[in-house]
Short mmCIF file of the C-alpha atoms (twelve columns), coordinates in Angstrom:
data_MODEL
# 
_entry.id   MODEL 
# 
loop_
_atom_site.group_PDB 
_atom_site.id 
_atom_site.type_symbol 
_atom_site.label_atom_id 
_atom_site.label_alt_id 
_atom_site.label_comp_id 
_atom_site.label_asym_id 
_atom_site.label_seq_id 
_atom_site.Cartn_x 
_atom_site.Cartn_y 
_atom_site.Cartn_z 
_atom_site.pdbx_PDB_model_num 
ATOM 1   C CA . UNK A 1   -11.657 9.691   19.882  1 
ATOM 2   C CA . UNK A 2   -11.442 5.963   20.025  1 
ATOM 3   C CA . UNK A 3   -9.435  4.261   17.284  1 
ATOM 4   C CA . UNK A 4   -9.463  0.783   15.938  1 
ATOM 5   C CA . UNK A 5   -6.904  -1.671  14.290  1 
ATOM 6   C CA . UNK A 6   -7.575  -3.202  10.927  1 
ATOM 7   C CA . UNK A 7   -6.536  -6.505  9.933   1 
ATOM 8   C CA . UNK A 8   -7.073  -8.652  6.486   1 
ATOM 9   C CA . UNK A 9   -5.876  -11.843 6.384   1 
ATOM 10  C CA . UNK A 10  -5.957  -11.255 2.466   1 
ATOM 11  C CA . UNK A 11  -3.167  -8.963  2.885   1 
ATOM 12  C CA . UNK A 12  0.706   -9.912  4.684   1 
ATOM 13  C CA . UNK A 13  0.562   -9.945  8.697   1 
ATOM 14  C CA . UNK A 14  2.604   -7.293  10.040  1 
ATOM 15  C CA . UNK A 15  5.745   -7.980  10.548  1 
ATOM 16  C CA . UNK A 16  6.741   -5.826  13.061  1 
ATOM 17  C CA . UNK A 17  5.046   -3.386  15.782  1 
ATOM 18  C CA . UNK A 18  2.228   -1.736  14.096  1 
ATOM 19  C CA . UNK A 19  -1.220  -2.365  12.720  1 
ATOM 20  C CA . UNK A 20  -2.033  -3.146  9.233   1 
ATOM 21  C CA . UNK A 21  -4.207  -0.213  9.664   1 
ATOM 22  C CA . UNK A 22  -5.828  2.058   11.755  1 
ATOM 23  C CA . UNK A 23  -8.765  3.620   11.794  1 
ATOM 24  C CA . UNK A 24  -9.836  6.876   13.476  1 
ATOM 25  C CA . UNK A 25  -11.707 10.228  12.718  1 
ATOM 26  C CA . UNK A 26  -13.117 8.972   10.027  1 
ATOM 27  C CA . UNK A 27  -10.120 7.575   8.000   1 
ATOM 28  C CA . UNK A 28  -8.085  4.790   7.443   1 
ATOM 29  C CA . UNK A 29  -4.600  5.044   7.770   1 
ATOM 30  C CA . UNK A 30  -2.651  2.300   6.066   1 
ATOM 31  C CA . UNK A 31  0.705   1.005   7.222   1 
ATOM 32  C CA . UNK A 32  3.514   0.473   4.515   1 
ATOM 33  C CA . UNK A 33  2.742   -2.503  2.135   1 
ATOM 34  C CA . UNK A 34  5.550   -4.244  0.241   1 
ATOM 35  C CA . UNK A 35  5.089   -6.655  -2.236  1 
ATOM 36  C CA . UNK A 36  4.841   -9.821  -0.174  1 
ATOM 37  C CA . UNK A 37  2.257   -12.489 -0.901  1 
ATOM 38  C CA . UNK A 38  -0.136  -12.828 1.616   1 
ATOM 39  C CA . UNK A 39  -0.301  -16.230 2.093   1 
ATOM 40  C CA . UNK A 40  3.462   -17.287 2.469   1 
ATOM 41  C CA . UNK A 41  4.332   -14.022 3.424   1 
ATOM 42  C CA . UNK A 42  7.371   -14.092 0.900   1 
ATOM 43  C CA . UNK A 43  8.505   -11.313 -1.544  1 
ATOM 44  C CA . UNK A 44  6.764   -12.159 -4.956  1 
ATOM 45  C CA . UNK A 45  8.861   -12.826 -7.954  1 
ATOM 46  C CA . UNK A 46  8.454   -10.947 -11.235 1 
ATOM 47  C CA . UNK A 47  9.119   -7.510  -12.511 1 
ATOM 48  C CA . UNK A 48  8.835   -4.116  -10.677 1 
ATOM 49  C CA . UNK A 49  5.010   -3.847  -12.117 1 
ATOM 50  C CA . UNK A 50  4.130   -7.058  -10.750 1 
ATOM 51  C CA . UNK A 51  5.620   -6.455  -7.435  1 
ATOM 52  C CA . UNK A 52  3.601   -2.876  -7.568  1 
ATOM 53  C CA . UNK A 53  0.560   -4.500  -8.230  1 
ATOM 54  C CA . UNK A 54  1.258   -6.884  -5.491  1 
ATOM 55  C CA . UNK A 55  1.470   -4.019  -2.819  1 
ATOM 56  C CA . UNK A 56  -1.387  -2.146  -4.473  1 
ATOM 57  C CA . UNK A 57  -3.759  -5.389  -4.049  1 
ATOM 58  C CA . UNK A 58  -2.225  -5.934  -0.820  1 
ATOM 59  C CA . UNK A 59  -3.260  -2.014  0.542   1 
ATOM 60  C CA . UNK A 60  -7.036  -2.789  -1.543  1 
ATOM 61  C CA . UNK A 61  -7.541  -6.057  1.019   1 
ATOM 62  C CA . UNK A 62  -6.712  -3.584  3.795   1 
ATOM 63  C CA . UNK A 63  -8.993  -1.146  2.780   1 
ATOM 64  C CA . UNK A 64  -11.829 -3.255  1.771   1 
ATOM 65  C CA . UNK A 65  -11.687 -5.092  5.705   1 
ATOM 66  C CA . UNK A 66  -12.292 -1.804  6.482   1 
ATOM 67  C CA . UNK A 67  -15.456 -1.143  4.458   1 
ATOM 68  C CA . UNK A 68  -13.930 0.969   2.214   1 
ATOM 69  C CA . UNK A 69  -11.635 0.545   -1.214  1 
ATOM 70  C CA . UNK A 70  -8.730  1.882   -2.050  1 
ATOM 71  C CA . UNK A 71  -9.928  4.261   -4.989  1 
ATOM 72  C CA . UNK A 72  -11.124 6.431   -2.090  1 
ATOM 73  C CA . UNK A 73  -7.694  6.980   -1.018  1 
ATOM 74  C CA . UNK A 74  -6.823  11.041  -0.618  1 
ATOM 75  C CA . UNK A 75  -2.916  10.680  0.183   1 
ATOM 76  C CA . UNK A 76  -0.621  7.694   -0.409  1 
ATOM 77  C CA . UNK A 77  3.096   7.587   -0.217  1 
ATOM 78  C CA . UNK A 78  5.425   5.276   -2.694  1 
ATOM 79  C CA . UNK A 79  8.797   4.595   -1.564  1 
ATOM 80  C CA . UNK A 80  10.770  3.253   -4.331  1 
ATOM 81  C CA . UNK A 81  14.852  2.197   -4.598  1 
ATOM 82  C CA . UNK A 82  14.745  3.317   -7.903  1 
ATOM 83  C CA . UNK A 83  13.345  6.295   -9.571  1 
ATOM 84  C CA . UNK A 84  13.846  4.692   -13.139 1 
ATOM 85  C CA . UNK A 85  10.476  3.115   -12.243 1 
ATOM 86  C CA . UNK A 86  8.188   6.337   -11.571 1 
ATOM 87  C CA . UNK A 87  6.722   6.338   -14.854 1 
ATOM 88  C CA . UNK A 88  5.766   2.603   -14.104 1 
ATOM 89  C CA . UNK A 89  3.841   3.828   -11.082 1 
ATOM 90  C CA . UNK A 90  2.437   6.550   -12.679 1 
ATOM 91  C CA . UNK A 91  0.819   3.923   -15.527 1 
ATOM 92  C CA . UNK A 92  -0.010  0.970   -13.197 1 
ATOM 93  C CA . UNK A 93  -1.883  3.696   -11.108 1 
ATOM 94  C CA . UNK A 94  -4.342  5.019   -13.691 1 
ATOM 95  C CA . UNK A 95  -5.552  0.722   -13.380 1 
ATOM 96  C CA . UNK A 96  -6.020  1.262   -9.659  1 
ATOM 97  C CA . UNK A 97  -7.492  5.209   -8.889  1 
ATOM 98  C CA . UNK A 98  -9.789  7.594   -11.100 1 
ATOM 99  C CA . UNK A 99  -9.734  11.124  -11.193 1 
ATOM 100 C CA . UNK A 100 -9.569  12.705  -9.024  1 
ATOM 101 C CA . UNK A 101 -6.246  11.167  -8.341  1 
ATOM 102 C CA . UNK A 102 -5.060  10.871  -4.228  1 
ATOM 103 C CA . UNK A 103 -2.463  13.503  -3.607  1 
ATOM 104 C CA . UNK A 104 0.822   11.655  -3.458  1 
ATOM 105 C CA . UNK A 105 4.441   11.458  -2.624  1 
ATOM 106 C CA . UNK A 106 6.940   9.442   -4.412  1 
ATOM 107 C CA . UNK A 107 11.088  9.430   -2.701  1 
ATOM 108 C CA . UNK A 108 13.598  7.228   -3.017  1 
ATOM 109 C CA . UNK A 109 14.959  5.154   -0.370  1 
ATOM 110 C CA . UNK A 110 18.229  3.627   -0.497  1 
ATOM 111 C CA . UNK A 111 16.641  0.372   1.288   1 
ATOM 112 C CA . UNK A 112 13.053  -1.226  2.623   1 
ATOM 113 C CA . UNK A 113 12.169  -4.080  4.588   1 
ATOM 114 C CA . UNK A 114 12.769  -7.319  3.305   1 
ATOM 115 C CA . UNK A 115 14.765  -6.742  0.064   1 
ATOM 116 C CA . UNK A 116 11.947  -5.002  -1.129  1 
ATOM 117 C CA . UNK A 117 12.109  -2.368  -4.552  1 
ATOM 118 C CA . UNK A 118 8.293   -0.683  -3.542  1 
ATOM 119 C CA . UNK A 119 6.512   0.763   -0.586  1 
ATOM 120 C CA . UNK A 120 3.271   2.402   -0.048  1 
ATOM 121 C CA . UNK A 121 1.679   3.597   3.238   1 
ATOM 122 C CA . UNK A 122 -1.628  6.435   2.720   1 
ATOM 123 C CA . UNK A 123 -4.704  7.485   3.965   1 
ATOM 124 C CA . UNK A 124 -8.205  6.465   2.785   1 
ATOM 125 C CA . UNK A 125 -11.606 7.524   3.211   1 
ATOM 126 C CA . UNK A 126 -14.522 5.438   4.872   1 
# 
């Protein structure tokens, strides 16, 4: 099977080895989005739902270079350095995704790139 990289220029280059996303068998498979703004490629400021929102808008420009959106997502995984802010992620989800919801993961990390306090990688439909 042949397999293609994605790239939005709506969403932060990679900064790093890896593809924004890939795309193969019929899915999309997302690389980890933090909450950096796509066009100065700096952390946003604000609180941790802004900066979620930020990575969840960054992962929809993905997706919709792709031809697909990111409410067609079936697994996503949230990294987060602080649990305190799960209940945040549930609540800023139910904006983003309707039922049925992706299956999901959420772990704490001690750190991610760049400072940040959210990550989330996942797989979408096409």
């Amino acid at each position: 099977m042949s397999r293609e990289a994605v790239h939005s220029e709506q969403a932060p280059a990679a900064i790093g080895t890896y593809s924004q996303a890939m795309i193969q068998g019929g899915l999309l498979w997302l690389s980890g989005q933090i909450p950096l703004d796509p066009h100065s490629g700096q952390l946003v400021e604000g609180d941790f739902e802004t900066q979620l929102r930020r990575v969840l808008d960054n992962l929809q420009a993905v997706c919709q270079a792709a031809g697909t959106e990111l409410g067609r997502a079936v697994k996503l995984n949230v990294y987060l350095t602080d649990l305190g802010n799960f209940a945040t992620v549930n609540q800023v989800m139910e904006g983003y995704f309707d039922r049925p919801y992706p299956a999901r993961a959420a772990v704490q990390v001690s750190a991610l790139p760049r400072g940040a306090v959210v990550e989330i990688d996942g797989v979408v439909a096409l």
